[in-house]
N, C-alpha and C positions, 0 to 999 in steps of 0.2 A: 746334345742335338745341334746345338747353334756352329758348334765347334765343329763337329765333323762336317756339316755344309759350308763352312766358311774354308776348310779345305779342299774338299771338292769343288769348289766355286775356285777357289787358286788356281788347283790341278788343271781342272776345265779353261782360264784364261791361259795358263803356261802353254798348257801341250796347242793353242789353236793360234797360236800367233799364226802374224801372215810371212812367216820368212820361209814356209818347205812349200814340197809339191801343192798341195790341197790349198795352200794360203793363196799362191799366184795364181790358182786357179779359179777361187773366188773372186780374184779382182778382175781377172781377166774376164769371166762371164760380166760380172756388175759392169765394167768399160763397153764391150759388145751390146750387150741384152738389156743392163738396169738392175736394177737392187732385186728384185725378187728373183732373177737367173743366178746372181751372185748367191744370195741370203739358201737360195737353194740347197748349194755346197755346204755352207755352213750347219742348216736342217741337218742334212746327211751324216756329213762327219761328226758333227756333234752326236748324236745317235748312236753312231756305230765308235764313239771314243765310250762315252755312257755303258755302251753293253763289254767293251773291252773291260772299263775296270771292273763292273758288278762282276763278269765272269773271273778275274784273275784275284782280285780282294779277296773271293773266294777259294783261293789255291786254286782253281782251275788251270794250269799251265798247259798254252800250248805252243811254248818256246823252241823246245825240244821239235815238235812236227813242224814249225816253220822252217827251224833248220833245216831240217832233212830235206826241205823242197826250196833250200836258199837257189840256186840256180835259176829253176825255174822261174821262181818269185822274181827274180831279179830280173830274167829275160822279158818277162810281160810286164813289167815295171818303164824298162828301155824301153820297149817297143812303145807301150803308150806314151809315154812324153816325146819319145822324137815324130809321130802321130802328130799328138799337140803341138807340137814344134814347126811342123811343114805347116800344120792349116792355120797356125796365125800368124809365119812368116811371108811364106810362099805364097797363098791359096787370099787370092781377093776378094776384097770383103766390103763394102757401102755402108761408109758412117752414116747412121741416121740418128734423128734426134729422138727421144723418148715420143714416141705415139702410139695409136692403137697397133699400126704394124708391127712396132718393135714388142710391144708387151705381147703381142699371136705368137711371134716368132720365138720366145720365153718360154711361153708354156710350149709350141709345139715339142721343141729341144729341152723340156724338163726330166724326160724320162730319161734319153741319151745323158745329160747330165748327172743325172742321179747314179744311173751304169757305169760310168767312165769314174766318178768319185769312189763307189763301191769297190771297182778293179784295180785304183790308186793302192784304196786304203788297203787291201788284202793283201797288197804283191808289195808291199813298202812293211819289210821289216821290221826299219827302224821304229815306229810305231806299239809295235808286240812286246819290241827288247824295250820301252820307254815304259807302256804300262808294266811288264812284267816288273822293272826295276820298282817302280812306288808301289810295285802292291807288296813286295817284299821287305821295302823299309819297312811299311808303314804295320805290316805282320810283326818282321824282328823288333822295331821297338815298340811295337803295342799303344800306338798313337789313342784307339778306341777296342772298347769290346768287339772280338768277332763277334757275328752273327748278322742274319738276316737285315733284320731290319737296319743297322747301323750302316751295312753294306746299301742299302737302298739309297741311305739319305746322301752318303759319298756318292755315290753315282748321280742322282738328284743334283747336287752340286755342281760334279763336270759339267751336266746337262746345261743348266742356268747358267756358269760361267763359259761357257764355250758359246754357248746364243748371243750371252752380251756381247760378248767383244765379237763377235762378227756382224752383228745388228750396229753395233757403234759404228765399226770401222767402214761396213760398207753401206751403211747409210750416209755416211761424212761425205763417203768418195763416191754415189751417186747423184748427190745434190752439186757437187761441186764438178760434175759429168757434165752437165750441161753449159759449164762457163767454160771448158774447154772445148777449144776450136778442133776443127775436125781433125785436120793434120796431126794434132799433137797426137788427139785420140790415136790415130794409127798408128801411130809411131810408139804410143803405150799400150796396144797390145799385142806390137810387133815386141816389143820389152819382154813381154811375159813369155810371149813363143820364144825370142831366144834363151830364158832363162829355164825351160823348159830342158832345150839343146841341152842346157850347160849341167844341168839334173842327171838329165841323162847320161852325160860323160863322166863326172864323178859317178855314178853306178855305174860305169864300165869300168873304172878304173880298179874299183874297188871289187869287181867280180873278178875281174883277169890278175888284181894281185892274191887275193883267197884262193882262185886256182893252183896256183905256181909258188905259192907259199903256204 
């Protein structure tokens, strides 16, 4: 029991690092909004990483139907980050400091964020082919008994490892929000929109060489 939580607690910190889509996008709300617009993402994705493995642990593959709509996926993939890209490059924006204003303006955009996380996570691939690869090691070489409940306590895991490390990380980076000056601020979540841009162009690159190859 301890065991297979102590892997899903890994799985959970590996797959939620802050270096892809969903990770910039946690810091980038936490720099705007504050820890809870941040912590937000983290809810989410953590969530829908948790039902990714319960479902694939279980041989549920649905690799194969991602493929068939790789295009697609991809085009709504682009389109949202370069989206994300204009409004925290281009589209001006009024640093303010952690108050009642910024904490309304949190929850008003919790749902929009919550939506924009859900259409990241479904139209991003790479995700699908990540859980489908560990659920297959962890089948072929028979890490635990399949069944039910062992499958629960692996996803249980991701769950708890996926909240820590985004509870650590953007707690750290919202306490330390307020000792940076405004400037910087802007300039760190202009960071994030153009890393957004640059997301978006490696998926370009990589859909127009799939096509043509």
């Amino acid at each position: 029991m301890i065991i297979i939580l102590t892997i899903g607690f890994v799985l959970g910190i590996f797959c939620s690092l802050p270096v892809g889509q969903i990770g910039v996008l946690s810091i980038n709300r936490t720099l705007k909004y504050g820890f809870f617009a941040g912590f937000s993402v983290g809810i989410t994705v953590a969530i829908l990483d948790t039902l990714a493995c319960f479902i694939m642990i279980n041989g549920i593959s649905v690799i194969n139907q991602i493929q068939s709509l790789k295009f697609i996926l991809y085009g709504i993939n682009i389109l949202l980050l370069i989206f994300l890209g204009w409004k925290n490059v281009f589209k001006k924006s009024k640093n303010k400091k952690m108050n009642t204003d910024t904490i309304n303006s949190a929850n008003h955009n919790l749902l929009k964020t919550i939506l924009i996380v859900v259409v990241m996570y479904f139209s991003n691939i790479v995700l699908f082919i990540f859980w489908g690869t560990i659920a297959n090691t962890i089948n072929s070489y028979s890490f635990f008994t399949p069944g039910l409940k062992n499958s629960l306590l692996l996803a249980a895991g991701v769950l708890i490892g996926a909240l820590s490390l985004y509870f650590v990380i953007l707690r750290g980076l919202h306490f330390n929000r307020h000792k940076i000056k405004p400037d910087l601020s802007s300039h760190l979540t202009k960071a994030t929109g153009y890393l957004f841009f640059v997301f978006a162009l490696v998926l370009l690159i990589n859909l127009i060489r799939s096509y043509f190859y």
